[in-house]
C-alpha positions in Angstrom: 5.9 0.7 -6.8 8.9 2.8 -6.4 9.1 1.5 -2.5 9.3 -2.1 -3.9 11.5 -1.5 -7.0 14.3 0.3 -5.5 14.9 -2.0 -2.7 14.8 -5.0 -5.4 17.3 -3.4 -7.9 19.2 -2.3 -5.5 19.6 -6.2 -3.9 20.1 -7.9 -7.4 22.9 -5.1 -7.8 24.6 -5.9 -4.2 24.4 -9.5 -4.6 25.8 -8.9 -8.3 28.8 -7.7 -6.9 29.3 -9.8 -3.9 29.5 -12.7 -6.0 31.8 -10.9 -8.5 33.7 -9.4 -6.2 34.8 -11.4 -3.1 36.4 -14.2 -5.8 38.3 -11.6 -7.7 39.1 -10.4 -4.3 40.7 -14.1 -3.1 41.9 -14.4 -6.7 43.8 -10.8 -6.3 45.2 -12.0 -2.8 46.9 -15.3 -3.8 48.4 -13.6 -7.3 49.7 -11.0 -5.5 51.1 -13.4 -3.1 52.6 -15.7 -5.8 54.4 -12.7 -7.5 56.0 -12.1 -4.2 57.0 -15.5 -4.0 58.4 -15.1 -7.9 60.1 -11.8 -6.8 61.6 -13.3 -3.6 63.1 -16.3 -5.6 64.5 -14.3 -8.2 66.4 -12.1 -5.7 68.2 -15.2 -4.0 68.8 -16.9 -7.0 70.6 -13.3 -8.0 72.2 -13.4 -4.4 73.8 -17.3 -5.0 76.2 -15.6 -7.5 77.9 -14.3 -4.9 78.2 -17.2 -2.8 81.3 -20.1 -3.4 81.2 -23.0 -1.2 84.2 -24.8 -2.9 86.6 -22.4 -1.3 89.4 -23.3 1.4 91.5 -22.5 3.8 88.7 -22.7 6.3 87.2 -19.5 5.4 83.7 -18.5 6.4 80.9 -18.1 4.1 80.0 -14.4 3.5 76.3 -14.0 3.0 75.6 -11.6 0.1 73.5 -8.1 1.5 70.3 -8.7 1.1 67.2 -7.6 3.1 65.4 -11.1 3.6 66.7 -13.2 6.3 69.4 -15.6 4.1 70.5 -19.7 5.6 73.3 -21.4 3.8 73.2 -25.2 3.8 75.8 -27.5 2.7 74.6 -30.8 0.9 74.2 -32.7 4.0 71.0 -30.3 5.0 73.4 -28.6 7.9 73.3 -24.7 8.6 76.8 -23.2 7.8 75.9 -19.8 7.4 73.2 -17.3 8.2 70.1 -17.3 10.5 68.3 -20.2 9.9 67.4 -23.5 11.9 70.4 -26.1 12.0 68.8 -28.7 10.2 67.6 -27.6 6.3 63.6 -27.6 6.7 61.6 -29.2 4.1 61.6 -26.7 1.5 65.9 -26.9 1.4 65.8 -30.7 1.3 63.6 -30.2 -1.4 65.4 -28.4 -3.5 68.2 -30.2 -2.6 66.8 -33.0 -3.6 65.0 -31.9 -7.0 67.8 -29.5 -7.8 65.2 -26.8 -8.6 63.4 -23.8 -6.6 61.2 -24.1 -4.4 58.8 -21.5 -2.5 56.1 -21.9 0.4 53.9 -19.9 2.2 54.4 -20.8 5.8 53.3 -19.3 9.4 52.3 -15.9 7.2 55.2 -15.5 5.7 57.2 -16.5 2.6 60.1 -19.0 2.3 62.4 -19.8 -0.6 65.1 -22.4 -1.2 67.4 -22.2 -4.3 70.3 -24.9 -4.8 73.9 -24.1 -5.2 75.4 -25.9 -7.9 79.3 -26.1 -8.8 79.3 -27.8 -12.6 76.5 -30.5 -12.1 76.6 -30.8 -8.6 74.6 -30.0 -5.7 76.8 -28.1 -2.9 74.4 -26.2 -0.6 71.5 -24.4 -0.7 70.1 -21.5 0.1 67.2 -20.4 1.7 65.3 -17.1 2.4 62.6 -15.8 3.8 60.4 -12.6 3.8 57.9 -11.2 5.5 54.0 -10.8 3.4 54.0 -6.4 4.4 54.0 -5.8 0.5 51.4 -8.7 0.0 48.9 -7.7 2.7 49.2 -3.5 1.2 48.4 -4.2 -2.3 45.9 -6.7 -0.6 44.2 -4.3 1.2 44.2 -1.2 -1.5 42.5 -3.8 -4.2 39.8 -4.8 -1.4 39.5 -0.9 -0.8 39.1 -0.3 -4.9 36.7 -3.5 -5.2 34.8 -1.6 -2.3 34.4 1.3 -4.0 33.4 -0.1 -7.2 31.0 -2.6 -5.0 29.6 1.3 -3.9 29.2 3.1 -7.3 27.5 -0.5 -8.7 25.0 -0.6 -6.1 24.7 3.8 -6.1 24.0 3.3 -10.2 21.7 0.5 -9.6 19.7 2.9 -7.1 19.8 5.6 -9.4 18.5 3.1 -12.0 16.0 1.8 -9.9 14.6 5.4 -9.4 14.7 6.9 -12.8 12.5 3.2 -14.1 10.2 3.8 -10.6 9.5 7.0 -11.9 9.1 6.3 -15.4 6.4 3.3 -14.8 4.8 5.3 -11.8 4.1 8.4 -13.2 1.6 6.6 -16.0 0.1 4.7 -13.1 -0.8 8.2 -11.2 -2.1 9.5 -14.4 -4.4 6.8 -15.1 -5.5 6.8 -10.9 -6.4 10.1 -11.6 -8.4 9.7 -14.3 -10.2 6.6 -12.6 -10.5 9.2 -9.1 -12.0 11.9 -11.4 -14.9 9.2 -13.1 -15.4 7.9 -9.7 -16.1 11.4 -8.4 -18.2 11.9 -11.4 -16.0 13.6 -14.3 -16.9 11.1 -17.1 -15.2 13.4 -19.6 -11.8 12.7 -17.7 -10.2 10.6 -20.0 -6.6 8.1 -19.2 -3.7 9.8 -22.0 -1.7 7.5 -23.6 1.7 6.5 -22.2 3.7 4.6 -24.4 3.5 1.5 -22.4 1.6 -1.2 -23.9 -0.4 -3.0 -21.0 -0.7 0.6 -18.9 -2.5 2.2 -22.3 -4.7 -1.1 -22.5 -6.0 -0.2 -19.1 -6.4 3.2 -20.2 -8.7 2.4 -23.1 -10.3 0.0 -21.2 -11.2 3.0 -18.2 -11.9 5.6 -21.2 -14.3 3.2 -23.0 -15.9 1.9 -20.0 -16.2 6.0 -18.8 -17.7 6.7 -22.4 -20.4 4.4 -21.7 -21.3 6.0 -18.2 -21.5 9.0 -19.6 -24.1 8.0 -22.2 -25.9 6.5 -19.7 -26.0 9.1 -16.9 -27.3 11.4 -19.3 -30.0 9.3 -21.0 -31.1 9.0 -17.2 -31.1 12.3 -16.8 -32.9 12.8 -20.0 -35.3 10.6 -18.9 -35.8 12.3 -15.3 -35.9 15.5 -17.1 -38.8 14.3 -19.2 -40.1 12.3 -16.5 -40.3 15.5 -14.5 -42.1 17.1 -16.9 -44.6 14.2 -17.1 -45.0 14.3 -13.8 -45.6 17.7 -13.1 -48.1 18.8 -15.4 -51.0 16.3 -14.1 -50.0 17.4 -10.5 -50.5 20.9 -11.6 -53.6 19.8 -12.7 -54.7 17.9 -10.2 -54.1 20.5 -7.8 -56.3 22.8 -9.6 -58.8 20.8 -9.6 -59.1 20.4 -5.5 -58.5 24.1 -5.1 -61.7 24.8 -7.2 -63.0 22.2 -4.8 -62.1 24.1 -2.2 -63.7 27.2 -3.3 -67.5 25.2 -3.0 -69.9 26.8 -0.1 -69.1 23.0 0.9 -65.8 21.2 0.1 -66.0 17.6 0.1 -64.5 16.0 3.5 -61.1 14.9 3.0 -60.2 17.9 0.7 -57.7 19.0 3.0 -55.7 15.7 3.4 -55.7 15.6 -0.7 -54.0 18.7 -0.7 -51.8 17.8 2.4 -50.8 14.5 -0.1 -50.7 16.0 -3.5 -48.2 18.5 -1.5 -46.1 15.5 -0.7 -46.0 14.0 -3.9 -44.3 17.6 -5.8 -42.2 17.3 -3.2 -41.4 13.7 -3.5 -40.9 13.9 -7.0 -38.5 16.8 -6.6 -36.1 15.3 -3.9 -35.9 12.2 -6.3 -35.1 14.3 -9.4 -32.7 16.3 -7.7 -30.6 13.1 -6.5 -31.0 11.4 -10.0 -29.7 14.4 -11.6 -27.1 14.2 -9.0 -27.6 18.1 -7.4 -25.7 18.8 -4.7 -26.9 19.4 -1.4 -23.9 21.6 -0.5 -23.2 22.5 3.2 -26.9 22.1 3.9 -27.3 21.7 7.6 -31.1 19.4 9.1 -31.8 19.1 12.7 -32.9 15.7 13.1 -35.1 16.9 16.4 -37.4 19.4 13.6 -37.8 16.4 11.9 -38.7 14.2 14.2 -41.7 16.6 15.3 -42.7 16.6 12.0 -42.6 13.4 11.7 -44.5 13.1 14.7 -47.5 15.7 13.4 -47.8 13.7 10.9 -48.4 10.2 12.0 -50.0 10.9 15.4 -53.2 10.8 14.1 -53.0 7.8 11.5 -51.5 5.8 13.8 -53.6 6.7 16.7 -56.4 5.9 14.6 -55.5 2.0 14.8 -54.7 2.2 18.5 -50.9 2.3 17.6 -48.8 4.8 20.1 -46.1 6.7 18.5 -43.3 7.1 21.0 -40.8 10.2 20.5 -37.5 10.5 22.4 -34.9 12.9 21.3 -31.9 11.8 23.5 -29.5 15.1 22.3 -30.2 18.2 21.3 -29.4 20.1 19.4 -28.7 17.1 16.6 -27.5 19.3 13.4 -26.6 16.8 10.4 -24.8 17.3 7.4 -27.9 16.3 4.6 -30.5 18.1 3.2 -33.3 18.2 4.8 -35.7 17.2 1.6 -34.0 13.7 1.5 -34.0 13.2 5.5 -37.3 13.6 5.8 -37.8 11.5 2.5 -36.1 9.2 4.4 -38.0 9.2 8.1 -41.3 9.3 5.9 -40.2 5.3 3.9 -39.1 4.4 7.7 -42.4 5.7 9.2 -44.4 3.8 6.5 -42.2 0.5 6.5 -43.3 0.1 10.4 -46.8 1.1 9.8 -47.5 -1.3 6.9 -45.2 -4.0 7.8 -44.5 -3.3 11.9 -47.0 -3.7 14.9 -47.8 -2.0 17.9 -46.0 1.2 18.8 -43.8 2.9 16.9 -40.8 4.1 18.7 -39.1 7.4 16.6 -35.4 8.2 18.6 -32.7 9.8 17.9 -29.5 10.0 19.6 -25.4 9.4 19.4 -24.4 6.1 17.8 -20.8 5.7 17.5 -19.2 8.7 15.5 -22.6 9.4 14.2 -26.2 11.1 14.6 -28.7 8.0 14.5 -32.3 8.6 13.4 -33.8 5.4 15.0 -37.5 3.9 14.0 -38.6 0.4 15.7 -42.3 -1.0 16.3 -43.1 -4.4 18.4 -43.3 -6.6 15.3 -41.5 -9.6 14.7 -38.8 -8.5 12.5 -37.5 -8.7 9.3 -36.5 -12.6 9.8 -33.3 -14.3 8.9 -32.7 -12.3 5.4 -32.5 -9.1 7.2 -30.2 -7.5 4.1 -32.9 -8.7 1.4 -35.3 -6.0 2.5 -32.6 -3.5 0.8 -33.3 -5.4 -2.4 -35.5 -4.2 -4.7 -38.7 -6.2 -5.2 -37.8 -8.7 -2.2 -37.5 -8.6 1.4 -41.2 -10.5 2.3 -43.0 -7.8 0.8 -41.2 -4.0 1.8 -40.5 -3.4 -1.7 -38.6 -0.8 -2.8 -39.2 1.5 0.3 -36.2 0.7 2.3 -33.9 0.3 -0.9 -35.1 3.6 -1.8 -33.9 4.7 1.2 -30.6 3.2 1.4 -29.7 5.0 -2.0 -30.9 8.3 -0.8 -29.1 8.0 2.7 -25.9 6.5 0.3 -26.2 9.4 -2.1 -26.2 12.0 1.0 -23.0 10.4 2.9 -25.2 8.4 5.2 -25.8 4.9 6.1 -29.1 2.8 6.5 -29.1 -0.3 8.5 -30.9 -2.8 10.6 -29.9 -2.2 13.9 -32.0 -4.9 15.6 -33.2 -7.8 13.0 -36.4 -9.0 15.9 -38.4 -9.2 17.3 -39.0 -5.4 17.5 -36.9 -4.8 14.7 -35.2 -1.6 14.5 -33.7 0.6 11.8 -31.5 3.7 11.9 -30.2 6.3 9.8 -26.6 7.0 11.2 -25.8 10.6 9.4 -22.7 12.5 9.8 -23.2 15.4 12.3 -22.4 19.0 10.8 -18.7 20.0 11.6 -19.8 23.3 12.6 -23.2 22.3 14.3 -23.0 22.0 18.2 -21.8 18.8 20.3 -24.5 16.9 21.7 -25.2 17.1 25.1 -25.5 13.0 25.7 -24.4 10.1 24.0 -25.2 6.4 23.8 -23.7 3.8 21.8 -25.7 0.2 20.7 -24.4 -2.2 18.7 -26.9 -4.4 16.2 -29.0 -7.0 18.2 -29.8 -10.2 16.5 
């Protein structure tokens, strides 16, 4: 604000003064010339006092001292005395004709022509002429003092300009503060009052609006706190009952997986609460590779068991992210699943360099996700995914991540690009796709 208010003032104030100034200035110029021309009058009017052109005997006329350049004229319009042209120019026949003063400005300088009279009639005239020095100083010091005041104007308006920049900024800051701090998750950051009407609108307006978050946040977390709870106790149960299962001289078949699954479950229901409740991860460091071979003990069989390879390819190592590794593998598990409900053929797990980021990559030789790739992100659409993949996206979003469709189909692929750790170690390859269509 203060980069466009300054420059605005500071042009009103410039072109406030330019229009005052350079007609006082032209209006300064011609008055000072004029009183010169007054001045220059009165002084040969003074010197024609001294001058008698009814004398005879044949004597010359003596010019009066003086220090403009003086021409006497006798009624005819002829020089008799002085420096002058030899005919009376048209300022003497003037005068000589209206019996008054006259005075012009002509080739710069000034010219005057004052009529001698003897009772009530014309003799001569005589005419002077002076040089605009005086004119042109005082000129040029009132230019130089209209400068000056054109200066401390235009300074003021500056200074003006900075004080109000100031003044309506620093409410603005506040209030982008207290937005920054409820965007970052401060809902008790509240907008102060500034004493400006339409910025402390805003402010109740961000304070209200932050009130109401706040509620809300913390009935979810209520709720995920009692859903928790909930959740937990038949779990515990559960699990109690397939351990006393297990301790039969013969455990029913598939005991093991039911444990393997119930063991999923806690954990799934803990890497949810822990990003509802908004827990931080910290400087947690996952390398994707692990993962993947997890991933990979985990869906051989399953996948093998409908004649479906599972392809593995880790293209650098090592690959350290910055994410916890509950919610990656969270992650890789809705990926897995989404290509083995919804994909066909095998399942191709990669990771590898994509752009500035560590891409966790899972495809299959379906057809794809069709034209609406984006509406398998949506929560209850997408042909059928469900909330899978938007499940994913908000974990990936609430880690720093990104989840996208990479390749739409057919073969559809779709990558987690996660920001590598800043102290983890640079991969030793890189590759770099763009999305296929």
């Amino acid at each position: 604000m203060k980069r466009r208010l300054v420059p605005a003032i500071a042009g009103v104030a410039a072109s406030a003064v330019v229009l005052f100034a350079l007609p006082l200035g032209v209006v300064l110029q011609r008055s000072y010339r004029d009183e010169e021309l007054l001045r220059l009058q009165r002084d040969t009017v003074a010197a024609t006092r001294g001058i008698d052109l009814t004398a005879t005997g044949g004597d010359p006329v003596e010019l009066p001292p003086a220090r403009d350049q003086l021409a006497i004229y006798n009624s005819a319009g002829v020089l008799i005395a002085g420096r002058g042209s030899k005919r009376a120019d048209d300022a003497a026949r003037v005068a000589l004709r209206t019996r008054r003063p006259t005075g012009v400005v002509a080739g710069g300088r000034l010219e005057v022509a004052v009529p001698l009279l003897t009772g009530e009639r014309v003799t001569g005239v005589v005419r002077a002429e002076r040089g605009q020095a005086g004119v042109d100083r005082r000129t040029h010091r009132a230019w130089l003092a209209l400068a000056g005041l054109a200066a401390g104007v235009v300074a003021l308006g500056v200074i003006a300009a900075l004080a109000l920049g100031r003044r309506l900024s620093r409410p603005l800051e506040s209030l982008a503060g207290a937005a920054r701090r409820v965007g970052e998750g401060d809902f008790a950051a509240r907008a102060a009052p500034t004493g400006l009407s339409e910025i402390d609108d805003v402010g109740a307006a961000l304070n209200s609006s932050s009130r109401r978050i706040d509620e809300l946040v913390n009935r979810e977390r209520a709720f995920s706190a009692d859903a928790s709870h909930q959740l937990r106790t038949p779990l515990a149960a559960l699990r109690l009952e397939l351990e006393g299962l297990a301790l039969e001289p013969e455990p029913p078949a598939g005991l093991s997986a039911a444990l393997t699954q119930v063991d999923r479950l806690q954990g799934t229901i803990e890497t949810l609460l822990a990003v509802a409740r908004g827990t931080p991860s910290g400087q947690q460091r996952t390398d994707l590779a692990t993962v993947v071979r997890e991933l990979e003990t985990r869906w051989h069989g399953a996948l093998a068991a409908e004649g479906r390879p599972l392809r593995v390819r880790v293209k650098v190592e090592p690959a350290v992210v910055a994410m916890s590794s509950a919610v990656l593998g969270e992650i890789a598990e809705v990926l897995m699943q989404n290509a083995h409900v919804h994909g066909a053929g095998a399942v191709s797990v990669t990771v590898r360099q994509l752009g500035d980021a560590l891409a966790l990559e899972v495809s299959d030789r379906g057809s794809g996700f069709g034209a609406d790739h984006e509406g398998a992100f949506a929560r209850g659409a997408g042909e059928g995914h469900g909330i899978g993949l938007a499940l994913a996206r908000s974990l990936a979003h609430a880690e720093g991540a990104r989840l996208q469709i990479t390749r739409v189909g057919p073969e559809p692929t779709v990558a987690l690009l996660v920001p590598p750790a800043q102290n983890g170690a640079s991969p030793s390859s890189m590759d770099s796709d763009g999305i296929d269509a």
